[in-house]
C-alpha positions as a Markdown table, in Angstrom:
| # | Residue | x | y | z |
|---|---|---|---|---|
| 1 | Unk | 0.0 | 0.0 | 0.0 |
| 2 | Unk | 1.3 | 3.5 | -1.0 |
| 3 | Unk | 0.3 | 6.6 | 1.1 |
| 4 | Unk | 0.2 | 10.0 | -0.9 |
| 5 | Unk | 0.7 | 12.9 | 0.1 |
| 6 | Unk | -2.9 | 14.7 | -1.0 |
| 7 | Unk | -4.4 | 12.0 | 1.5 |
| 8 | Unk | -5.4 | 8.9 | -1.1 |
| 9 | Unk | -3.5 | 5.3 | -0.6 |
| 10 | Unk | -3.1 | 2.7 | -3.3 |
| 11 | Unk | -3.2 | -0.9 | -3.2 |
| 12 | Unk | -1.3 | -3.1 | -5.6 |
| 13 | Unk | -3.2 | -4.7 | -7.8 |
| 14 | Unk | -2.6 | -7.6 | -10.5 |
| 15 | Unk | -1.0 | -6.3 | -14.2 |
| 16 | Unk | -3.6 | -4.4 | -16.3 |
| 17 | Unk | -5.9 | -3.3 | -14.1 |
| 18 | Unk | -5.5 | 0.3 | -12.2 |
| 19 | Unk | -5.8 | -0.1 | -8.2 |
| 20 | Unk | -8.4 | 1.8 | -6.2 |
| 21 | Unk | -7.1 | 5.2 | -5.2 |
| 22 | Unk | -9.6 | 5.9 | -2.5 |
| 23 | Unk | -8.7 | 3.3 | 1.0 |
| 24 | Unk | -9.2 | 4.1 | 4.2 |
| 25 | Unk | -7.2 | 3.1 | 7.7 |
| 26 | Unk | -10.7 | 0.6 | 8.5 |
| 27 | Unk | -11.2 | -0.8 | 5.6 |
| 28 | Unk | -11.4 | -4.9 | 5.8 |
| 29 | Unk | -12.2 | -7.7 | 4.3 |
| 30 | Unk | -13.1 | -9.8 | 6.9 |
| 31 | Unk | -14.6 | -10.6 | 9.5 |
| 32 | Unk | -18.1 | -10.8 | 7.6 |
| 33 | Unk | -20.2 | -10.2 | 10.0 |
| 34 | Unk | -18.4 | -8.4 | 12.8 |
| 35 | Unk | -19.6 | -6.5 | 16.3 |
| 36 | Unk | -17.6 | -3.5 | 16.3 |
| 37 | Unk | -17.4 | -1.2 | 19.2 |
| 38 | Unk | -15.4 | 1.5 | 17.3 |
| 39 | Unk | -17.3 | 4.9 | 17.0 |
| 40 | Unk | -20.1 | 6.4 | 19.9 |
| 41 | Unk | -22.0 | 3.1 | 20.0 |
| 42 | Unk | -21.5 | -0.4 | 19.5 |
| 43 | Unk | -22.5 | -1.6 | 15.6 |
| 44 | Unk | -22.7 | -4.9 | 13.6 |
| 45 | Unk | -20.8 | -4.3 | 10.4 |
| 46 | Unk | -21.4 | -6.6 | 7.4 |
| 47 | Unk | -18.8 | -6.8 | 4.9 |
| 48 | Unk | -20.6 | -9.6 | 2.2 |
| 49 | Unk | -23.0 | -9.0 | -0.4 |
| 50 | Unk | -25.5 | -11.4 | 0.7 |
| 51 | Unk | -26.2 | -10.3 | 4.1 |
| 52 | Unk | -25.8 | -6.5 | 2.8 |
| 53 | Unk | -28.8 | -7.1 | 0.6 |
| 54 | Unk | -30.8 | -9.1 | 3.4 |
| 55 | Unk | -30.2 | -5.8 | 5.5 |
| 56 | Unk | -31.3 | -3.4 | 2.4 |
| 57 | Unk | -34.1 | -5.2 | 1.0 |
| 58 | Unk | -35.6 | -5.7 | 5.0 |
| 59 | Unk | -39.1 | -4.1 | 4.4 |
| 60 | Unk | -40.3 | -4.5 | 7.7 |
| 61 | Unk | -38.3 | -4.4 | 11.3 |
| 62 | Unk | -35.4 | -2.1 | 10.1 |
| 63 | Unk | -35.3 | 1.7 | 9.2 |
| 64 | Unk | -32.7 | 4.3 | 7.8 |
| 65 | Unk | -30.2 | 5.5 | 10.6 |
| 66 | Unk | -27.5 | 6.9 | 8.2 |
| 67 | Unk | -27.3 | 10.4 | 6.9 |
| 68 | Unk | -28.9 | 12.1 | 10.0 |
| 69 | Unk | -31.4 | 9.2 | 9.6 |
| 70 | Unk | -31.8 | 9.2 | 13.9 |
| 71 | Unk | -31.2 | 12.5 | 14.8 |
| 72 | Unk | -34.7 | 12.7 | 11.9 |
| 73 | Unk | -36.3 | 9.9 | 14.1 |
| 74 | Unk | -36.0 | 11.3 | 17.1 |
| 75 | Unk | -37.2 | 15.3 | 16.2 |
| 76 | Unk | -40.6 | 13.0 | 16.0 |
| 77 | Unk | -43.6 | 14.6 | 14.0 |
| 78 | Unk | -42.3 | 18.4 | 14.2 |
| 79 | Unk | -41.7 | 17.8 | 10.8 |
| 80 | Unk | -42.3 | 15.4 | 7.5 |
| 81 | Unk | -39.5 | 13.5 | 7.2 |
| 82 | Unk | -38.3 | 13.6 | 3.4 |
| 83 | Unk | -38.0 | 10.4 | 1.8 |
| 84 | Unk | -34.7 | 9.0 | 2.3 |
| 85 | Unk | -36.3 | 8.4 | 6.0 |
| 86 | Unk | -39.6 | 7.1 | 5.5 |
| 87 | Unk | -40.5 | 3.5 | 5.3 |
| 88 | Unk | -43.5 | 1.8 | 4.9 |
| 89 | Unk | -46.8 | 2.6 | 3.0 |
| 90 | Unk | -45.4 | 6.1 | 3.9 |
| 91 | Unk | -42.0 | 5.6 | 1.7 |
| 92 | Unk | -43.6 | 3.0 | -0.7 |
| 93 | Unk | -46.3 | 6.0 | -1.9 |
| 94 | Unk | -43.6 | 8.8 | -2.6 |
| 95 | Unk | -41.6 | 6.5 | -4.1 |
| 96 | Unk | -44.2 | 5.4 | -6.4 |
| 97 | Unk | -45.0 | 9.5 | -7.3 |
| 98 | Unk | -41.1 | 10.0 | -8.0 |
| 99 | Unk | -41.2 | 7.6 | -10.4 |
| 100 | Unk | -42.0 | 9.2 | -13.1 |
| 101 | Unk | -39.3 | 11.4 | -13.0 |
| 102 | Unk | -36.9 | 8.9 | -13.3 |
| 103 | Unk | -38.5 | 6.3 | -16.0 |
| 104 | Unk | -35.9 | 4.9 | -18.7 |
| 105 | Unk | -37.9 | 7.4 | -21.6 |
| 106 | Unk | -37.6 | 10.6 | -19.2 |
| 107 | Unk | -34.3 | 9.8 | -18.6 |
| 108 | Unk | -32.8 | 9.3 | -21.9 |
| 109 | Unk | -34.9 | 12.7 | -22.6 |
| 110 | Unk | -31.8 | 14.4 | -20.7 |
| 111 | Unk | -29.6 | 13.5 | -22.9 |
| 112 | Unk | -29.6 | 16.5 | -25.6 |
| 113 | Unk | -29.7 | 19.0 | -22.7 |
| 114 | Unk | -26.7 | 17.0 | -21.2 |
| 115 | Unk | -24.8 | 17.3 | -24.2 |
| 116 | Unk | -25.2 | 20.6 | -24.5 |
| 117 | Unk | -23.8 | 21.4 | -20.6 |
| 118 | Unk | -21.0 | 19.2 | -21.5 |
| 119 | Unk | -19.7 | 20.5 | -24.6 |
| 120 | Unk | -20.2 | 24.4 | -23.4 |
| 121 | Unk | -17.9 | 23.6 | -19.9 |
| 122 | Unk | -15.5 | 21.7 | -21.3 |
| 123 | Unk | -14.8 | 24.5 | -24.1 |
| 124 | Unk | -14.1 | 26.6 | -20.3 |
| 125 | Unk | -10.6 | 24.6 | -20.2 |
| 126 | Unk | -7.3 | 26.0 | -21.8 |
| 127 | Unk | -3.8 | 25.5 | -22.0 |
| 128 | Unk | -2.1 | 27.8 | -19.8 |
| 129 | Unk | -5.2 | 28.4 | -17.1 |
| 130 | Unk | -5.9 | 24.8 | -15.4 |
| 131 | Unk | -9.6 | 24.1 | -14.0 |
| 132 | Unk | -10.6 | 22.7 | -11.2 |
| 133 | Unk | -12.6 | 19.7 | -12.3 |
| 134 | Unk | -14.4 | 19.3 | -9.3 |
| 135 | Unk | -15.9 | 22.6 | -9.6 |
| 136 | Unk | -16.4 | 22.1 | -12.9 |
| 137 | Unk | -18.6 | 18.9 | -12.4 |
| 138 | Unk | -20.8 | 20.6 | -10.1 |
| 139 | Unk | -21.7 | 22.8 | -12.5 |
| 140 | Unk | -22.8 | 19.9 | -14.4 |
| 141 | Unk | -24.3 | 18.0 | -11.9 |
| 142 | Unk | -26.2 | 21.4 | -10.7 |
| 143 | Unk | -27.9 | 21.9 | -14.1 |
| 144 | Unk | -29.1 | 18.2 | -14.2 |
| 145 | Unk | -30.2 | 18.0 | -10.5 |
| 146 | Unk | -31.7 | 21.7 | -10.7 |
| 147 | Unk | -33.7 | 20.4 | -14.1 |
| 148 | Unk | -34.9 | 17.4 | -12.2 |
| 149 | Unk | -35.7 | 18.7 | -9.0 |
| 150 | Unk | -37.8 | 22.1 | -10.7 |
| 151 | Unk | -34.2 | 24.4 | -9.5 |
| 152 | Unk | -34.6 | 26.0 | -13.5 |
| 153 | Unk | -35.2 | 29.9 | -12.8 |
| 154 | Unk | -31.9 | 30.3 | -10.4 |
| 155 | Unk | -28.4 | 31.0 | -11.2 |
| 156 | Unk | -26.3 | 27.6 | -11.6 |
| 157 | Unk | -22.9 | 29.0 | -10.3 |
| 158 | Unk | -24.9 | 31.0 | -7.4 |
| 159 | Unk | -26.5 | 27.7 | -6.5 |
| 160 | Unk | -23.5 | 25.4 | -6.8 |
| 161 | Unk | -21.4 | 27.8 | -4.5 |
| 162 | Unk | -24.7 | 27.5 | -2.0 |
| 163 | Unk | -24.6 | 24.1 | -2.4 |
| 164 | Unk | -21.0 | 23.4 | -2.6 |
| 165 | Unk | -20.6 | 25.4 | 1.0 |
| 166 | Unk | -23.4 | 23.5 | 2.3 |
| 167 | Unk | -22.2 | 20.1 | 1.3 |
| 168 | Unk | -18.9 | 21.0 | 2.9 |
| 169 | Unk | -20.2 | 20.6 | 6.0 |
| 170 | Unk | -20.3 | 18.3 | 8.9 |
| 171 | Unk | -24.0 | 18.3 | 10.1 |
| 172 | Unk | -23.6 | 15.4 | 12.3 |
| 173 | Unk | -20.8 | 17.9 | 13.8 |
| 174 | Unk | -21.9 | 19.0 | 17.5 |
| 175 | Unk | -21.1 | 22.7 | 18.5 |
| 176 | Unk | -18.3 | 22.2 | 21.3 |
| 177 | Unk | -15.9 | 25.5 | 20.8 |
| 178 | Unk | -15.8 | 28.7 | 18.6 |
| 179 | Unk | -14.6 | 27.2 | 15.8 |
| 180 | Unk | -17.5 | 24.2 | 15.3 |
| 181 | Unk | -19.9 | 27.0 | 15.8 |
| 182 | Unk | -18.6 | 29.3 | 12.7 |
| 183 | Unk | -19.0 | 26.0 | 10.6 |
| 184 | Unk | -22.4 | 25.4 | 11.8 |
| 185 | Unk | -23.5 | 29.1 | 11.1 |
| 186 | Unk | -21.8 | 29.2 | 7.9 |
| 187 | Unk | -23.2 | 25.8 | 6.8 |
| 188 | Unk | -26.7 | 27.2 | 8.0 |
| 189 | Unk | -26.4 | 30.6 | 6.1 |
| 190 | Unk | -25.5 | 28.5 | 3.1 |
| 191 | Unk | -29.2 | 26.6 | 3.1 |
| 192 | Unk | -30.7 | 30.2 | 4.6 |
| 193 | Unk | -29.3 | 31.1 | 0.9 |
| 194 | Unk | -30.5 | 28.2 | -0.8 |
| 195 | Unk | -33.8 | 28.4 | 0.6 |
| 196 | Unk | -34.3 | 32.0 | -0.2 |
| 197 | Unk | -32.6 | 32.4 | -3.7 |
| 198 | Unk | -33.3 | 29.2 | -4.8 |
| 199 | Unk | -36.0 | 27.4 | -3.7 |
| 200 | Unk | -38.4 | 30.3 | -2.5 |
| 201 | Unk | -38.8 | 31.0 | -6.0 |
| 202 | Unk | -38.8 | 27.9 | -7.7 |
| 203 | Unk | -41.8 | 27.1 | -5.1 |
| 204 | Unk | -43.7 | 30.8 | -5.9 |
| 205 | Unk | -43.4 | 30.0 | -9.6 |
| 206 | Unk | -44.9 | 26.5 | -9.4 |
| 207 | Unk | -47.8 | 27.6 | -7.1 |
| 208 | Unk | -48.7 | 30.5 | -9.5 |
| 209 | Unk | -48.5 | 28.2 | -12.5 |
| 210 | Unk | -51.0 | 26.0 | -10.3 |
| 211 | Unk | -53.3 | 28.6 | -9.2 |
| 212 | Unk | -54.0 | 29.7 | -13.2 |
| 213 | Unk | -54.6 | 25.9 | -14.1 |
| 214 | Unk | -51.2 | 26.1 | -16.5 |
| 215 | Unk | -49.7 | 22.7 | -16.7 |
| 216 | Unk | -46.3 | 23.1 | -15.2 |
| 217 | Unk | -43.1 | 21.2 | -15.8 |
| 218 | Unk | -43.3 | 17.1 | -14.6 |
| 219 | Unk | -40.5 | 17.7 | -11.6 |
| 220 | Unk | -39.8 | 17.2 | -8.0 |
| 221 | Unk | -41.0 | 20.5 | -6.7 |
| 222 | Unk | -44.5 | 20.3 | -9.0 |
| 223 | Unk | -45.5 | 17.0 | -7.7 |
| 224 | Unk | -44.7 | 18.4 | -3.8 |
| 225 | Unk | -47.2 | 21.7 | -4.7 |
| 226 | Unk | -49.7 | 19.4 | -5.9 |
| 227 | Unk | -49.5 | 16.5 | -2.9 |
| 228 | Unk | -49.6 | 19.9 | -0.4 |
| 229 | Unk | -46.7 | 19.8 | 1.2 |
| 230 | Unk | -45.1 | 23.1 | 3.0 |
| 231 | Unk | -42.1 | 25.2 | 1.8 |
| 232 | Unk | -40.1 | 23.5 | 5.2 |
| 233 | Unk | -41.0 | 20.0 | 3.6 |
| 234 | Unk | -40.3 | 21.0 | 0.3 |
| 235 | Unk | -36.9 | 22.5 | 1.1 |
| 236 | Unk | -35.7 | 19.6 | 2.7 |
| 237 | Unk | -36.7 | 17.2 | 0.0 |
| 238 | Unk | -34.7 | 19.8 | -2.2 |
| 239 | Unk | -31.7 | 19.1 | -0.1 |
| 240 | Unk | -32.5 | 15.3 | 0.3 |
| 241 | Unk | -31.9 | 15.4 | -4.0 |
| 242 | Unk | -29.5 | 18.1 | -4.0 |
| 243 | Unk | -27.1 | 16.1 | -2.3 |
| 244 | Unk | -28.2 | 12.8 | -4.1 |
| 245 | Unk | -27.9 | 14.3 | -7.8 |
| 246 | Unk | -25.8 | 17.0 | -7.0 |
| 247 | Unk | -23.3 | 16.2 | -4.3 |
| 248 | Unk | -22.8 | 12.4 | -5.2 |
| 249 | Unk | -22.4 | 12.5 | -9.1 |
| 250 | Unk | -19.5 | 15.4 | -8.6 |
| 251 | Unk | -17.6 | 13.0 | -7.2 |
| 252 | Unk | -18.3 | 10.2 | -9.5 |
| 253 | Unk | -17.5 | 12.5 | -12.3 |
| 254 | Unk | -13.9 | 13.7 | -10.7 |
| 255 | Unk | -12.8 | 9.9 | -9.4 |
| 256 | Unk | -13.8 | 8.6 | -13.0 |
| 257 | Unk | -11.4 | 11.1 | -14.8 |
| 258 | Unk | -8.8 | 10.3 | -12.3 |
| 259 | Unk | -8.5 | 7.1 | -12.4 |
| 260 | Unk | -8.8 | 7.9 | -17.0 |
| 261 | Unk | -6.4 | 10.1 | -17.0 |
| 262 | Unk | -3.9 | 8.5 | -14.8 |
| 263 | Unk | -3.9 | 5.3 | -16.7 |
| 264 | Unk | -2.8 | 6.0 | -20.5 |
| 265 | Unk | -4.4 | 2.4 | -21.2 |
| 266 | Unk | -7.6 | 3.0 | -19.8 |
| 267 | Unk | -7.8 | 6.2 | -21.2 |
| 268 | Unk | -7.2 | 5.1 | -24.5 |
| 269 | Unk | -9.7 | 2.1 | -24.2 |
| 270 | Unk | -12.3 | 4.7 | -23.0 |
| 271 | Unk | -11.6 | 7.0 | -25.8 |
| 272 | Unk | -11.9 | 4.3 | -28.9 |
| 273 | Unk | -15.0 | 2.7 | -27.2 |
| 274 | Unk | -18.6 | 2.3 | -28.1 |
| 275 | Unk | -21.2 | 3.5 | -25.1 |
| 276 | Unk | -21.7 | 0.5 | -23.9 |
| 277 | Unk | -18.1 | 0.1 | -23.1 |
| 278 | Unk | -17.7 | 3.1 | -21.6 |
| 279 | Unk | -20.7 | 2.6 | -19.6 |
| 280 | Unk | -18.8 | -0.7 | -18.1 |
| 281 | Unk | -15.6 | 1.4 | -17.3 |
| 282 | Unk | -17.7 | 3.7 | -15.4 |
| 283 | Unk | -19.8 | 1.1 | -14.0 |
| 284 | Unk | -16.7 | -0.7 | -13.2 |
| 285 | Unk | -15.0 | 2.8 | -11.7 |
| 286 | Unk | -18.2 | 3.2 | -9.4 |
| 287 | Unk | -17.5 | -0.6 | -7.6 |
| 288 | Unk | -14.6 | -0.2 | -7.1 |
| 289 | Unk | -14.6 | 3.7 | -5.6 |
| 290 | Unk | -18.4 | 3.8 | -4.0 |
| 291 | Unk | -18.8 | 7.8 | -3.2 |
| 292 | Unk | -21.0 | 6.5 | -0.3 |
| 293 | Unk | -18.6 | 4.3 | 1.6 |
| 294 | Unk | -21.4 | 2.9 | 4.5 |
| 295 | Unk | -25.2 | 2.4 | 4.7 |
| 296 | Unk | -26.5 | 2.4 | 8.5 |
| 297 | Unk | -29.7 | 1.1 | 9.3 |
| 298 | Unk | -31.4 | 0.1 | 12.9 |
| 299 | Unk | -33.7 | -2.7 | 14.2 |
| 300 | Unk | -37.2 | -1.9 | 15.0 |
| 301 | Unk | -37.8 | -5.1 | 16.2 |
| 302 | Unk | -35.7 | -8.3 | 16.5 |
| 303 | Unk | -33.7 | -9.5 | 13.4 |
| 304 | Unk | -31.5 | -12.6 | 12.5 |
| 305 | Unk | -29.2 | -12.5 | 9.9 |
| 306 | Unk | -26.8 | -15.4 | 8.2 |
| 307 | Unk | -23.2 | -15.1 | 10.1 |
| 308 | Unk | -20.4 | -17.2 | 8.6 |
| 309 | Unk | -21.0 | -19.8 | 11.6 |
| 310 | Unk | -24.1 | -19.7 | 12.0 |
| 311 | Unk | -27.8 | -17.5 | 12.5 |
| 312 | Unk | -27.1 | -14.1 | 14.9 |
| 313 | Unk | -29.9 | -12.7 | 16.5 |
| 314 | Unk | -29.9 | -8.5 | 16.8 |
| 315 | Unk | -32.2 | -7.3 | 19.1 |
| 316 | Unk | -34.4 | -4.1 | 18.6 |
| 317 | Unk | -32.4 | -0.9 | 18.4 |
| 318 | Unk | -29.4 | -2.7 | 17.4 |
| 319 | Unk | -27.2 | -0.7 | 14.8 |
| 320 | Unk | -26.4 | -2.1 | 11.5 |
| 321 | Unk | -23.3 | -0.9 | 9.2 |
| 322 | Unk | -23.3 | -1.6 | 5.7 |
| 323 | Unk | -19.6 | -1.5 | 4.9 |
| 324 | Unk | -20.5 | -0.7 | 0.9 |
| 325 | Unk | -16.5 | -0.5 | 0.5 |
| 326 | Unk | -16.0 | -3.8 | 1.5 |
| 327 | Unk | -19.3 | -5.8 | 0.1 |
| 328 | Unk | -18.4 | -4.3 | -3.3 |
| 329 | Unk | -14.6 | -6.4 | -3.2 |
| 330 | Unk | -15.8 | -9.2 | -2.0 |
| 331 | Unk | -13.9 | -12.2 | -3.8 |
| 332 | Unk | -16.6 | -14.5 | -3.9 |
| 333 | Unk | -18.6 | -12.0 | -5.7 |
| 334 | Unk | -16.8 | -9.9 | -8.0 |
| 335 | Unk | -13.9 | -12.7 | -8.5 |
| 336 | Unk | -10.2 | -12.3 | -9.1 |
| 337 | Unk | -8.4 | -9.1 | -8.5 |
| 338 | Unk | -11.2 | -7.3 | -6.5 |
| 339 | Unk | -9.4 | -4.0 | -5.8 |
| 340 | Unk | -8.7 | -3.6 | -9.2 |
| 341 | Unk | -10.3 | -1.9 | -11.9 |
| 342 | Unk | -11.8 | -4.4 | -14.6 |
| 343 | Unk | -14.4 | -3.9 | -16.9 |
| 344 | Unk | -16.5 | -6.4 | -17.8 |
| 345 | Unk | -16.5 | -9.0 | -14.7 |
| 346 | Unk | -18.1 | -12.4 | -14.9 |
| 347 | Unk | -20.5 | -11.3 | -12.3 |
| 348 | Unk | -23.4 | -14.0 | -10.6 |
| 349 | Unk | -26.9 | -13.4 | -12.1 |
| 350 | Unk | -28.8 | -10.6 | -10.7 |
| 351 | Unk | -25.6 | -9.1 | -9.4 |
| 352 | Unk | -25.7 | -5.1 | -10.5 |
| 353 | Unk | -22.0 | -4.3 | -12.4 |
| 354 | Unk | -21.9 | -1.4 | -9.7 |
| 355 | Unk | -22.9 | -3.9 | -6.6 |
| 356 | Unk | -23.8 | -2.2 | -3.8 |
| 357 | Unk | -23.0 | 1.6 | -4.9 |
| 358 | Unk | -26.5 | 2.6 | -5.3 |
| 359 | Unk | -27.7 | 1.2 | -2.4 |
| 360 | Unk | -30.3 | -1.5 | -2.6 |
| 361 | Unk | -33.8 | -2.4 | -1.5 |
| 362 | Unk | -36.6 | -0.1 | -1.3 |
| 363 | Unk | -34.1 | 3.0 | -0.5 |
| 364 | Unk | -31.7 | 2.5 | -3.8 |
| 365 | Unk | -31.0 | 5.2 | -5.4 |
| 366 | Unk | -33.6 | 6.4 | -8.0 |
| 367 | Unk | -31.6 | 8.3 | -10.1 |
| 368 | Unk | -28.9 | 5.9 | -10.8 |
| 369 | Unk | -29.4 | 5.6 | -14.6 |
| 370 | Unk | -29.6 | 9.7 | -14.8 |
| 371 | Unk | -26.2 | 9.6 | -12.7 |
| 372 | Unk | -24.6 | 6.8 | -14.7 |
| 373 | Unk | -25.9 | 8.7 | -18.2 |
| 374 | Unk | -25.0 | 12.3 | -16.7 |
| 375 | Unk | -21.1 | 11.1 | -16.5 |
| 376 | Unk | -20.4 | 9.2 | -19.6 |
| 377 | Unk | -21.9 | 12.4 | -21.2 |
| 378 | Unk | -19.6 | 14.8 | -19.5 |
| 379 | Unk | -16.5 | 12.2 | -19.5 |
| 380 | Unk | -16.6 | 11.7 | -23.3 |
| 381 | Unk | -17.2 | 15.1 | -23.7 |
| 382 | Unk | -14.1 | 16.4 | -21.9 |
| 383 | Unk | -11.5 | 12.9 | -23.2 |
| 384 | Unk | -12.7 | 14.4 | -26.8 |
| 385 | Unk | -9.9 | 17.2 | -25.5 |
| 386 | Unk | -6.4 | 16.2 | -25.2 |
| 387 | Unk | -6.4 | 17.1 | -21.5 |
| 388 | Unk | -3.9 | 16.4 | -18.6 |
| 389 | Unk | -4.0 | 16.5 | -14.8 |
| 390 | Unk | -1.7 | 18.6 | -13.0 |
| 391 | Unk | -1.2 | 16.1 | -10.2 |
| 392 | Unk | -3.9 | 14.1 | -8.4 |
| 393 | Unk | -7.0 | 15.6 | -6.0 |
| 394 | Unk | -7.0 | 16.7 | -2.8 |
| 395 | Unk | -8.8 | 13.9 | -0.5 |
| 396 | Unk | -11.3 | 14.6 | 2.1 |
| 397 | Unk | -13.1 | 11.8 | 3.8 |
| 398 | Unk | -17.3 | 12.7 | 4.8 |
| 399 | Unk | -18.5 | 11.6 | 8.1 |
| 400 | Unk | -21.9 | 11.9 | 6.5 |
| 401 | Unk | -21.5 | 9.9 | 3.4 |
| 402 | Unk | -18.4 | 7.7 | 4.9 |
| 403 | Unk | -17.0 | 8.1 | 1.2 |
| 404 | Unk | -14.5 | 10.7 | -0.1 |
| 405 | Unk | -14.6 | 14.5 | -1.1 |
| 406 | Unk | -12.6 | 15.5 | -4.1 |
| 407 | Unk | -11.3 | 18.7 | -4.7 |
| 408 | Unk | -8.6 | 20.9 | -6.1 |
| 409 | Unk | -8.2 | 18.4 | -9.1 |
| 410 | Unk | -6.6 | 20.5 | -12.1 |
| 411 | Unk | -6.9 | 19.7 | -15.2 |
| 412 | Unk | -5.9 | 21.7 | -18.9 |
| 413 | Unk | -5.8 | 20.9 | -22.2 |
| 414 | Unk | -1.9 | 19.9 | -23.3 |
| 415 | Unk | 0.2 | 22.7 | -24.6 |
């Protein structure tokens, strides 16, 4: 294992495949089921892809406890909770209504409106100025998300600095000194923004088209006017898809052309390939690096899952970690060479190419086709460029997410 200096470690890996860049001091392999008493409360991790998707797919007797999901549970009904933390008939209905949005035809209806992005911020990058492609995939990600989510009347770089400075933020952070409460206020002041330049308006517009009887655009904030639900609710779903379409897919984008552009062979099999090759790269890329490195859940009432020697029984409350890093290397699934990049695995029937980086169950990821679509769109786009990194990312690692945070990664064309 090499340690760079930006933050990022490397494994070695067998010849012809590139390694993954992203590991952390924790990650493991093993054990596969495994009661950890590392962080504030003890936890069962789960490391295979079996008992990952027994956890995810658990319709009844477990809930969403990551990403704020019990600091939501216990604020009780002071407020709706957005999506990502209902369950039930509750989750099962919204899930149905946001549907639509993300059927295969609407979808692939993005595609001439993502070309377009593409082409006009890739043209941005020059020879002698480098540009920051993490910035610069926000700005792509932003347009898509804001499109999706009804976000179409605000200005994209004003609402990906909002976002970007909200994002940045720890909100599971607790204020203990002066300088945890200057990141809390900034990070509020940054959705105060969002709220009142962004979403305020997108709401007014959609209510005023709705008052007149004018058919209004099929989005996220239409079908939350027409269901009833509050500007509070509405904001936070913003957020809840913001950070899902917005946040998420930057980081996809920027860890794709990384791992391209540092691997002259994989960049030049990405550049002469069809689009379903280069959907397998970046399918491929998306195993192997998951932006979302854990999935937490908790027992609502007793649950027994399959341990390597034998059932264990959790009792109600018990916290579940979803180690989405591990499950997605697992050698019995994904076969030889699992830290390694490699298109085009043998993998067993019913087995996603990206495993577990979407999630699974009734909370996977909705928009995973639009995210999956929105990069090969922008990668091809910017490899049509002869473009060079000028050394690798900085590396962050998100106690929300548990994955990584990309920035500073500058790129220009070659001079």
């Amino acid at each position: 294992m090499t340690t760079h200096p930006n933050g990022s470690t490397e494994t070695t890996s067998a010849p012809g495949c590139p390694v993954r860049k992203l590991t952390r001091p924790d990650d493991a392999a093993l054990p596969a089921l495994e009661l950890s008493a590392a962080g504030a409360e003890p936890r069962w991790v789960v490391r295979t892809f079996d008992v990952a998707r027994e956890v995810l797919r658990a319709s009844e007797g477990v809930r969403q406890a990551g990403f704020g999901g019990d600091r939501i549970h216990r604020a009780g009904p002071r407020m709706r909770p957005p999506i990502l933390y209902l369950e039930g008939q509750d989750h099962h209905t919204q899930r149905r209504a946001a549907a639509r949005l993300f059927a295969p035809k609407v979808t692939e209806d993005y595609r001439d409106m993502m070309d377009e992005v593409s082409e006009r911020l890739v043209t941005t990058i020059g020879t002698r100025r480098p540009v920051d492609l993490s910035r610069l995939s926000l700005l792509m990600a932003v347009h898509v998300a804001g499109r999706v989510i009804g976000l179409t009347s605000s200005s994209v770089r004003g609402m990906s600095r909002r976002l970007d400075a909200f994002f940045a933020g720890d909100s599971t952070e607790k204020v203990t000194d002066l300088g945890s409460l200057v990141r809390s206020l900034r990070r509020n002041s940054a959705l105060a923004r969002f709220h009142w330049f962004d979403v305020r308006p997108a709401i007014r517009a959609h209510r005023r088209r709705a008052a007149a009887g004018a058919p209004g655009p099929d989005d996220v904030i239409s079908q939350l006017v027409e269901q009833g639900f509050s500007d509070l609710d509405i904001l936070t779903e913003c957020v809840t898809y913001g950070a899902a379409g917005m946040a998420t897919t930057r980081e996809f984008i920027t860890v794709a052309v990384w791992h391209l552009l540092d691997d002259p062979a994989l960049l030049a099999r990405y550049r002469a390939a069809g689009r379903d090759e280069r959907l397998a790269i970046l399918d491929e890329t998306l195993r192997l690096e998951p932006v979302v490195g854990h999935l937490y859940r908790r027992t609502t009432a007793p649950l027994t899952l399959a341990g390597p020697d034998g059932p264990v029984d959790l009792p109600e409350g018990t916290l579940i970690d979803v180690d989405i890093r591990a499950v997605n290397a697992e050698h019995a699934v994904v076969g030889d060479d699992p830290l390694g990049l490699c298109p085009g695995r043998d993998l067993p029937r019913g087995v996603p190419a990206t495993l577990m980086s979407f999630g699974d169950g009734h909370h996977r990821c909705p928009g995973a086709p639009l995210a999956i679509m929105e990069t090969e769109v922008f990668v091809t786009a910017l490899l049509r460029r002869d473009v060079v990194a000028d050394g690798p990312p900085n590396v962050r690692w998100n106690e929300v997410t548990q994955g990584y945070d990309l920035d500073r990664f500058l790129v220009r064309v070659r001079g």
